[in-house]
C-alpha positions as CSV (number, residue, x, y, z in Angstrom):
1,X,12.8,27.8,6.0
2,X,10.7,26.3,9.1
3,X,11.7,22.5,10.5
4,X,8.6,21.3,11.3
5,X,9.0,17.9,13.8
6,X,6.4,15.3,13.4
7,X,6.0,12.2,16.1
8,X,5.6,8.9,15.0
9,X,2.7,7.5,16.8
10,X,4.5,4.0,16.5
11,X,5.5,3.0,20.1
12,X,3.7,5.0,21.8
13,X,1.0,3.7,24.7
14,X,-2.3,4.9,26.5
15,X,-5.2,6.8,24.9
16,X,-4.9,8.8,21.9
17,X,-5.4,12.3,23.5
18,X,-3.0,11.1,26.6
19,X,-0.1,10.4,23.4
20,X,-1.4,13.9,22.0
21,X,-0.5,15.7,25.0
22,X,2.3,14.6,25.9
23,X,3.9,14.9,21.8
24,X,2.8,18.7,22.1
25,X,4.1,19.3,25.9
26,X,7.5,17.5,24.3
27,X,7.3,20.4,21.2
28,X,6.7,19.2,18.8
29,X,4.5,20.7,15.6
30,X,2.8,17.5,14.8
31,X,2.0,13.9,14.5
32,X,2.5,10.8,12.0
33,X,0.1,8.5,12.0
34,X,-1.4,5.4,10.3
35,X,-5.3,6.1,10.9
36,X,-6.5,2.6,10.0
37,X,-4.6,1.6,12.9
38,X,-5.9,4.5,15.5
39,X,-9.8,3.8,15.3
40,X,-10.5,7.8,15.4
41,X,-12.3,9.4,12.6
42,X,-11.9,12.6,10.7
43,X,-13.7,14.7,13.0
44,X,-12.6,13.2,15.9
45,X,-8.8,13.3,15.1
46,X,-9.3,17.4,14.0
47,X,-10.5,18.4,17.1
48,X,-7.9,16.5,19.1
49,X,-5.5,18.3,16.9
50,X,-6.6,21.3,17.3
51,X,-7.2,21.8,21.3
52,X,-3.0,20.8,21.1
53,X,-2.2,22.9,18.6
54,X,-0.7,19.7,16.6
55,X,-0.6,18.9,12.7
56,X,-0.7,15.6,10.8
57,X,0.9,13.6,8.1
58,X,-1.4,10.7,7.7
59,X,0.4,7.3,6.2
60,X,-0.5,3.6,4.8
61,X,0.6,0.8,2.8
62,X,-1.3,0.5,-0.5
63,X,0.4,-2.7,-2.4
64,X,-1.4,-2.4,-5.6
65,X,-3.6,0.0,-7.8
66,X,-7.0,-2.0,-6.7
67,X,-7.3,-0.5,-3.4
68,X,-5.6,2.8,-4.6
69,X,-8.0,5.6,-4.5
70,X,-10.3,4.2,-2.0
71,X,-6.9,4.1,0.5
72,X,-5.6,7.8,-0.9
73,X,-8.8,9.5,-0.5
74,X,-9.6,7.9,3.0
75,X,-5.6,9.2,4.2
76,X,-7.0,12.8,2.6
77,X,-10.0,12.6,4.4
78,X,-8.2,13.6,7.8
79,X,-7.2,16.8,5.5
80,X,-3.1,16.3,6.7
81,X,-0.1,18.6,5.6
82,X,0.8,15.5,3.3
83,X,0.5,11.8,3.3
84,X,2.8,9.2,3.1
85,X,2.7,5.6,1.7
86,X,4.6,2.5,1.6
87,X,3.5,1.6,-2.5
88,X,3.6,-1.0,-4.3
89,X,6.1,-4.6,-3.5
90,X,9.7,-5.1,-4.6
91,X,9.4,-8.1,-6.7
92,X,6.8,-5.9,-9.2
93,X,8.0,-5.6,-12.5
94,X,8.6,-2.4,-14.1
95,X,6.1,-2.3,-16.2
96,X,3.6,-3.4,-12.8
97,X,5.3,0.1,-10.5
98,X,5.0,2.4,-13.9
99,X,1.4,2.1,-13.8
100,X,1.4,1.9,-10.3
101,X,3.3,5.3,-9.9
102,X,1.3,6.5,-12.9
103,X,-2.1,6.3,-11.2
104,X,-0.8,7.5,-7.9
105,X,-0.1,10.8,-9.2
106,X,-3.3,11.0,-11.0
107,X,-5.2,10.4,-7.5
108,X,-2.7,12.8,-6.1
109,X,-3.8,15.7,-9.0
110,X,-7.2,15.1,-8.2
111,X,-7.0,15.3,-3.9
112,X,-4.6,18.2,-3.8
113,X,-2.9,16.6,-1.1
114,X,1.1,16.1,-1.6
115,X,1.7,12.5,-2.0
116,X,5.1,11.0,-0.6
117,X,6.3,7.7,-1.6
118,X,8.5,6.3,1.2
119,X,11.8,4.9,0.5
120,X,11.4,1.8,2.2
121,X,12.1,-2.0,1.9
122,X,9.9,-4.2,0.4
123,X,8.0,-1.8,-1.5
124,X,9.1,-0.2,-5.0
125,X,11.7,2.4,-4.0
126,X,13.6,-0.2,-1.7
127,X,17.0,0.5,-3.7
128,X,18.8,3.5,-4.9
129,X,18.5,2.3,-8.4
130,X,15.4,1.3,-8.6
131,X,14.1,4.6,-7.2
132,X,16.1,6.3,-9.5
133,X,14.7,4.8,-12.3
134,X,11.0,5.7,-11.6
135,X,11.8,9.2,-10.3
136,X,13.4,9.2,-14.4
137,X,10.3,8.0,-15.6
138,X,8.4,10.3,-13.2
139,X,9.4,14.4,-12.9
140,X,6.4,14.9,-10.5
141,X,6.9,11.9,-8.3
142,X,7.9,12.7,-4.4
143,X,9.3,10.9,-2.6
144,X,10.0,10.5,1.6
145,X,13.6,9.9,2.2
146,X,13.5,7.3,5.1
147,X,17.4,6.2,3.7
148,X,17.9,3.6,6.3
149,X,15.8,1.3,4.8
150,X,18.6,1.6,1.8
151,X,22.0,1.6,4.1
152,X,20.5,-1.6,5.3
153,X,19.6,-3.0,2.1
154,X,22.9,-1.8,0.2
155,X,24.7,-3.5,3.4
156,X,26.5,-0.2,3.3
157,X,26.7,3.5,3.2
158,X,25.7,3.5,-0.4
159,X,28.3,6.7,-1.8
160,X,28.7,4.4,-4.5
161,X,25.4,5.8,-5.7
162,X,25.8,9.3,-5.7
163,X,24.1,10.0,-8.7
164,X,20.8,7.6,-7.5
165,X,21.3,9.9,-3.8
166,X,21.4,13.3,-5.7
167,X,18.4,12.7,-7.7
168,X,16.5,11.1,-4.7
169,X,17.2,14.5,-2.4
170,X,15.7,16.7,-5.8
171,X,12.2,14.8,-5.0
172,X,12.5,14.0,-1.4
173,X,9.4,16.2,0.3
174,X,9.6,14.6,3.8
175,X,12.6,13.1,5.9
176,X,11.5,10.1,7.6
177,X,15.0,10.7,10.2
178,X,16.0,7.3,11.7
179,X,19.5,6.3,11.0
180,X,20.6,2.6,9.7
181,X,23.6,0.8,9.8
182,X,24.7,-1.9,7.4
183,X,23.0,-4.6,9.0
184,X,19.9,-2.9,9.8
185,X,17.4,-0.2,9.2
186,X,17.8,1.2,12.8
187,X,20.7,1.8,15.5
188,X,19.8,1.2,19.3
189,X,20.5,5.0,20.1
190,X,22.1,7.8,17.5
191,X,23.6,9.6,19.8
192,X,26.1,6.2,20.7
193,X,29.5,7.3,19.5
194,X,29.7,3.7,17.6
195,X,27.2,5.1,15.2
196,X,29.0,9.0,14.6
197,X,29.7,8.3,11.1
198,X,26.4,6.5,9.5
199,X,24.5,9.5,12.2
200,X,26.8,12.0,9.7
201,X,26.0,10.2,6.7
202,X,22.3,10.5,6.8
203,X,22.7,14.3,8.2
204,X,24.9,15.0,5.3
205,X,21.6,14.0,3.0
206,X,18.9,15.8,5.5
207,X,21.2,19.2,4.3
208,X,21.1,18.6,0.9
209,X,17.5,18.2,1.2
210,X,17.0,21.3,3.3
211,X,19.1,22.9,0.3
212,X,16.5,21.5,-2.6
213,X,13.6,22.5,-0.4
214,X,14.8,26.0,0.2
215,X,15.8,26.6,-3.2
216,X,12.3,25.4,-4.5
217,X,10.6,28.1,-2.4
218,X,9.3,25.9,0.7
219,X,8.4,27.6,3.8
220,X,8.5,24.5,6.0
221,X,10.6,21.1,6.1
222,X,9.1,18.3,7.7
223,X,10.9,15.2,9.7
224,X,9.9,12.8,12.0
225,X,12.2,10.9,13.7
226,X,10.8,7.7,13.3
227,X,12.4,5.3,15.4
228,X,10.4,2.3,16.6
229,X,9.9,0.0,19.2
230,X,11.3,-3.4,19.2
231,X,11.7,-5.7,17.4
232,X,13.0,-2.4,15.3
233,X,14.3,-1.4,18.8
234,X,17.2,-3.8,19.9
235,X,16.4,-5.9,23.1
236,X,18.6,-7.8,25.4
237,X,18.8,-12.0,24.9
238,X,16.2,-13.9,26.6
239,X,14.3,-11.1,28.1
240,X,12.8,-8.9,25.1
241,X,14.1,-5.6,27.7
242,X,14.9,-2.7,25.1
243,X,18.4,-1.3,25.1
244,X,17.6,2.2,25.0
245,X,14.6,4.4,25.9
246,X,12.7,5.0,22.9
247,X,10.8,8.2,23.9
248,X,14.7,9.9,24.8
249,X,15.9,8.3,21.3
250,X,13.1,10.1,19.1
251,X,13.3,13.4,21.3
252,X,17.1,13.8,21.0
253,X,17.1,12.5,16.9
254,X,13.8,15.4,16.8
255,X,15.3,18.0,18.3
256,X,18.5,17.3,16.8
257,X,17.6,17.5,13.1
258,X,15.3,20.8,14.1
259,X,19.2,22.2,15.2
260,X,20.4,21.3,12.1
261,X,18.0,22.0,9.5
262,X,18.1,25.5,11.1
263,X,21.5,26.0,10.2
Protein backbone atom coordinates (compact mmCIF):
# COMPACT_ATOMS: atom_id res chain seq x y z
CA UNK A 1 0.00 0.00 0.00
CA UNK A 2 0.99 3.61 -1.39
CA UNK A 3 0.87 6.83 1.29
CA UNK A 4 -0.20 9.34 -0.73
CA UNK A 5 0.52 13.07 1.02
CA UNK A 6 -2.03 15.68 0.33
CA UNK A 7 -1.32 19.63 1.25
CA UNK A 8 -3.80 21.67 2.77
CA UNK A 9 -4.11 24.77 0.90
CA UNK A 10 -5.12 26.42 4.24
CA UNK A 11 -2.34 28.90 5.13
CA UNK A 12 -0.71 29.07 2.35
CA UNK A 13 -0.06 32.61 0.40
CA UNK A 14 0.55 34.02 -3.25
CA UNK A 15 -1.07 32.75 -6.48
CA UNK A 16 -2.56 29.54 -6.89
CA UNK A 17 0.05 28.03 -9.39
CA UNK A 18 3.08 29.83 -7.13
CA UNK A 19 1.34 27.42 -3.98
CA UNK A 20 1.20 24.58 -6.68
CA UNK A 21 4.75 24.69 -7.27
CA UNK A 22 6.09 24.90 -4.41
CA UNK A 23 3.62 21.73 -2.73
CA UNK A 24 5.07 19.53 -5.72
CA UNK A 25 8.83 20.82 -5.49
CA UNK A 26 8.13 19.93 -1.47
CA UNK A 27 6.86 16.12 -2.73
CA UNK A 28 4.10 15.88 -2.24
CA UNK A 29 1.35 13.77 -4.40
CA UNK A 30 -1.35 16.22 -4.10
CA UNK A 31 -3.46 18.97 -2.77
CA UNK A 32 -6.68 19.64 -0.36
CA UNK A 33 -8.65 22.18 -1.23
CA UNK A 34 -11.91 24.04 -0.55
CA UNK A 35 -12.67 25.29 -4.29
CA UNK A 36 -15.44 27.78 -3.37
CA UNK A 37 -12.73 29.45 -1.58
CA UNK A 38 -9.97 29.31 -4.57
CA UNK A 39 -11.96 31.19 -7.44
CA UNK A 40 -10.51 28.60 -10.17
CA UNK A 41 -12.73 26.44 -12.10
CA UNK A 42 -12.71 22.91 -13.21
CA UNK A 43 -10.72 23.29 -16.18
CA UNK A 44 -8.57 25.67 -14.79
CA UNK A 45 -7.66 23.74 -11.61
CA UNK A 46 -6.99 20.30 -14.06
CA UNK A 47 -4.54 21.84 -16.02
CA UNK A 48 -2.70 23.38 -13.05
CA UNK A 49 -2.67 19.93 -11.80
CA UNK A 50 -1.53 18.31 -14.31
CA UNK A 51 1.64 20.47 -15.63
CA UNK A 52 2.81 19.59 -11.55
CA UNK A 53 2.02 16.34 -11.62
CA UNK A 54 -0.37 16.99 -8.42
CA UNK A 55 -3.85 15.22 -7.41
CA UNK A 56 -6.83 16.63 -5.48
CA UNK A 57 -9.19 15.93 -2.66
CA UNK A 58 -11.75 18.65 -3.05
CA UNK A 59 -13.70 19.64 0.47
CA UNK A 60 -16.74 21.88 1.90
CA UNK A 61 -19.18 22.36 4.54
CA UNK A 62 -22.72 21.41 3.64
CA UNK A 63 -24.96 21.96 7.00
CA UNK A 64 -28.07 20.63 5.77
CA UNK A 65 -29.75 18.34 2.95
CA UNK A 66 -31.07 21.75 1.02
CA UNK A 67 -27.92 22.68 -0.51
CA UNK A 68 -26.72 18.92 -0.66
CA UNK A 69 -26.48 17.82 -4.12
CA UNK A 70 -26.01 21.15 -5.70
CA UNK A 71 -22.66 21.40 -3.12
CA UNK A 72 -21.63 17.44 -3.80
CA UNK A 73 -21.92 17.60 -7.47
CA UNK A 74 -20.04 21.04 -7.77
CA UNK A 75 -16.90 19.34 -5.31
CA UNK A 76 -17.21 16.25 -8.11
CA UNK A 77 -17.04 18.60 -10.82
CA UNK A 78 -13.15 19.16 -10.28
CA UNK A 79 -13.26 15.06 -10.79
CA UNK A 80 -10.86 14.65 -7.31
CA UNK A 81 -9.54 11.19 -5.84
CA UNK A 82 -12.33 11.79 -3.15
CA UNK A 83 -14.01 14.61 -1.42
CA UNK A 84 -14.39 15.60 1.90
CA UNK A 85 -17.15 17.42 3.98
CA UNK A 86 -17.77 18.89 7.19
CA UNK A 87 -21.91 17.64 7.31
CA UNK A 88 -24.43 18.50 8.98
CA UNK A 89 -24.37 20.65 12.93
CA UNK A 90 -23.93 19.04 16.33
CA UNK A 91 -27.07 20.18 17.88
CA UNK A 92 -29.28 18.08 14.94
CA UNK A 93 -31.30 15.53 16.25
CA UNK A 94 -30.96 12.05 15.31
CA UNK A 95 -33.57 11.71 13.41
CA UNK A 96 -32.35 15.32 11.46
CA UNK A 97 -28.29 13.49 10.71
CA UNK A 98 -30.18 9.95 9.67
CA UNK A 99 -31.69 11.59 6.81
CA UNK A 100 -28.90 13.77 6.44
CA UNK A 101 -26.40 10.72 6.14
CA UNK A 102 -29.09 8.93 4.30
CA UNK A 103 -29.19 11.31 1.28
CA UNK A 104 -25.49 11.79 1.29
CA UNK A 105 -24.87 8.44 0.30
CA UNK A 106 -27.49 8.45 -2.25
CA UNK A 107 -25.71 11.55 -4.00
CA UNK A 108 -22.56 9.69 -3.37
CA UNK A 109 -24.05 6.33 -5.44
CA UNK A 110 -25.07 8.47 -8.07
CA UNK A 111 -21.39 10.78 -8.57
CA UNK A 112 -19.14 7.77 -8.13
CA UNK A 113 -16.92 9.87 -6.18
CA UNK A 114 -15.94 8.46 -2.55
CA UNK A 115 -17.59 10.62 -0.11
CA UNK A 116 -15.73 11.27 3.46
CA UNK A 117 -17.40 12.71 6.23
CA UNK A 118 -14.91 14.46 8.45
CA UNK A 119 -14.70 13.93 12.07
CA UNK A 120 -14.80 17.31 13.15
CA UNK A 121 -16.42 19.65 15.81
CA UNK A 122 -19.54 21.21 15.32
CA UNK A 123 -20.79 19.04 12.73
CA UNK A 124 -22.42 15.48 13.29
CA UNK A 125 -19.49 13.17 13.95
CA UNK A 126 -18.01 15.71 16.64
CA UNK A 127 -17.90 12.78 19.39
CA UNK A 128 -16.86 9.25 19.40
CA UNK A 129 -20.32 8.20 20.28
CA UNK A 130 -22.18 9.94 18.22
CA UNK A 131 -20.12 8.81 15.22
CA UNK A 132 -20.49 5.53 16.34
CA UNK A 133 -23.92 5.58 16.35
CA UNK A 134 -24.43 6.67 12.65
CA UNK A 135 -21.57 4.53 11.29
CA UNK A 136 -24.23 1.64 13.21
CA UNK A 137 -26.98 2.98 11.37
CA UNK A 138 -24.78 3.38 8.28
CA UNK A 139 -22.40 0.17 6.84
CA UNK A 140 -21.45 2.27 3.77
CA UNK A 141 -20.77 5.57 5.43
CA UNK A 142 -16.93 6.80 5.37
CA UNK A 143 -15.69 8.65 7.24
CA UNK A 144 -12.18 11.11 7.49
CA UNK A 145 -10.52 10.57 10.73
CA UNK A 146 -9.29 14.18 11.66
CA UNK A 147 -9.34 12.71 15.67
CA UNK A 148 -8.15 15.90 17.13
CA UNK A 149 -11.13 17.53 16.78
CA UNK A 150 -12.37 14.54 19.29
CA UNK A 151 -9.07 14.61 21.86
CA UNK A 152 -10.18 18.23 22.17
CA UNK A 153 -13.72 17.71 22.57
CA UNK A 154 -13.38 14.54 25.01
CA UNK A 155 -10.79 16.96 26.89
CA UNK A 156 -8.70 13.83 26.73
CA UNK A 157 -7.13 10.94 24.91
CA UNK A 158 -10.47 9.26 24.58
CA UNK A 159 -9.14 5.16 25.24
CA UNK A 160 -12.15 5.10 27.19
CA UNK A 161 -13.85 4.73 23.84
CA UNK A 162 -12.15 1.99 22.30
CA UNK A 163 -14.96 0.39 20.89
CA UNK A 164 -16.34 4.02 19.26
CA UNK A 165 -12.23 4.31 17.99
CA UNK A 166 -12.22 0.71 16.49
CA UNK A 167 -15.30 1.10 14.61
CA UNK A 168 -14.39 4.67 13.46
CA UNK A 169 -10.76 3.26 11.95
CA UNK A 170 -13.11 0.22 9.92
CA UNK A 171 -14.70 3.39 7.92
CA UNK A 172 -12.01 5.89 8.11
CA UNK A 173 -11.01 6.44 4.10
CA UNK A 174 -8.76 9.58 4.66
CA UNK A 175 -6.54 10.75 7.66
CA UNK A 176 -6.84 14.30 8.13
CA UNK A 177 -3.14 14.04 10.33
CA UNK A 178 -2.95 17.05 12.82
CA UNK A 179 -2.57 16.07 16.33
CA UNK A 180 -4.69 17.60 19.40
CA UNK A 181 -4.21 17.91 22.85
CA UNK A 182 -6.86 18.07 25.48
CA UNK A 183 -7.39 21.58 25.31
CA UNK A 184 -7.35 21.95 21.72
CA UNK A 185 -7.61 20.60 18.31
CA UNK A 186 -3.95 21.49 17.37
CA UNK A 187 -0.36 21.57 19.11
CA UNK A 188 2.07 24.47 18.18
CA UNK A 189 4.63 21.85 16.60
CA UNK A 190 4.40 17.76 16.90
CA UNK A 191 7.71 17.19 16.84
CA UNK A 192 7.91 19.24 20.57
CA UNK A 193 8.79 16.56 23.09
CA UNK A 194 5.86 17.98 25.38
CA UNK A 195 3.46 16.50 22.89
CA UNK A 196 5.34 12.69 22.40
CA UNK A 197 2.50 10.89 23.81
CA UNK A 198 -0.93 12.55 22.21
CA UNK A 199 1.81 12.53 18.66
CA UNK A 200 1.83 8.43 19.61
CA UNK A 201 -1.71 8.36 20.27
CA UNK A 202 -2.99 9.56 17.08
CA UNK A 203 -0.09 7.45 15.17
CA UNK A 204 -1.24 4.43 17.09
CA UNK A 205 -4.82 5.15 15.11
CA UNK A 206 -3.19 6.21 11.59
CA UNK A 207 -1.71 2.15 11.87
CA UNK A 208 -4.75 0.66 12.53
CA UNK A 209 -6.09 2.51 9.75
CA UNK A 210 -3.30 1.66 7.38
CA UNK A 211 -4.21 -2.06 8.65
CA UNK A 212 -8.18 -1.74 7.71
CA UNK A 213 -7.18 -0.15 4.44
CA UNK A 214 -4.68 -2.78 3.41
CA UNK A 215 -6.76 -5.55 4.41
CA UNK A 216 -9.73 -4.12 2.37
CA UNK A 217 -7.54 -4.26 -0.77
CA UNK A 218 -6.57 -0.39 -1.13
CA UNK A 219 -3.59 0.45 -3.24
CA UNK A 220 -3.17 3.96 -1.76
CA UNK A 221 -3.71 5.68 1.71
CA UNK A 222 -4.24 9.23 1.69
CA UNK A 223 -3.24 12.04 4.64
CA UNK A 224 -2.83 15.40 4.71
CA UNK A 225 -1.30 16.93 7.46
CA UNK A 226 -3.63 19.62 8.02
CA UNK A 227 -2.33 21.96 10.38
CA UNK A 228 -3.40 25.58 10.14
CA UNK A 229 -2.54 28.98 10.52
CA UNK A 230 -3.44 30.94 13.50
CA UNK A 231 -5.68 31.43 15.34
CA UNK A 232 -5.42 27.35 14.92
CA UNK A 233 -1.71 28.11 15.04
CA UNK A 234 -0.58 29.40 18.54
CA UNK A 235 0.76 33.10 18.62
CA UNK A 236 2.70 35.00 21.11
CA UNK A 237 0.51 37.63 23.59
CA UNK A 238 0.03 41.07 22.17
CA UNK A 239 1.71 40.52 18.92
CA UNK A 240 -0.40 37.76 16.90
CA UNK A 241 3.64 36.35 15.89
CA UNK A 242 3.12 32.45 15.36
CA UNK A 243 5.11 30.09 17.50
CA UNK A 244 6.23 27.85 14.99
CA UNK A 245 6.70 27.85 11.27
CA UNK A 246 3.79 26.38 9.66
CA UNK A 247 5.20 25.32 6.31
CA UNK A 248 8.24 23.18 8.58
CA UNK A 249 5.14 21.88 10.85
CA UNK A 250 3.04 20.33 7.84
CA UNK A 251 6.30 19.04 5.98
CA UNK A 252 7.81 17.23 8.99
CA UNK A 253 3.90 15.78 10.24
CA UNK A 254 3.74 14.88 5.96
CA UNK A 255 6.76 13.27 5.66
CA UNK A 256 6.46 11.73 8.92
CA UNK A 257 3.24 9.81 8.58
CA UNK A 258 4.56 8.80 4.76
CA UNK A 259 7.58 6.97 7.08
CA UNK A 260 5.20 5.39 9.04
CA UNK A 261 2.37 4.30 6.98
CA UNK A 262 5.23 2.63 4.98
CA UNK A 263 6.11 0.51 7.67
Amino acid sequence: MKPLIFRALWGMTGSLPEQLARIAAAGYDGIELWPRYVGVNADELRALLEAYSLQVITAGRIEDTTTLGDELAFLASFAPLKINVQGGRDAMTRDEGNRFFEAALRVEAQLGTPVMHETHRGCLLFTPWDTAAYLRAFDGLKITADYSHWVNVCERLPDDQAEALALANQHAAHIHGRVGYAEGPQVPDPSAQEYSSELAWHERQWQQIRQVRQRAGDAVITFTPEYGPPTYLHTLPHTNVPVADLWEVCLWAGQRARALLNE
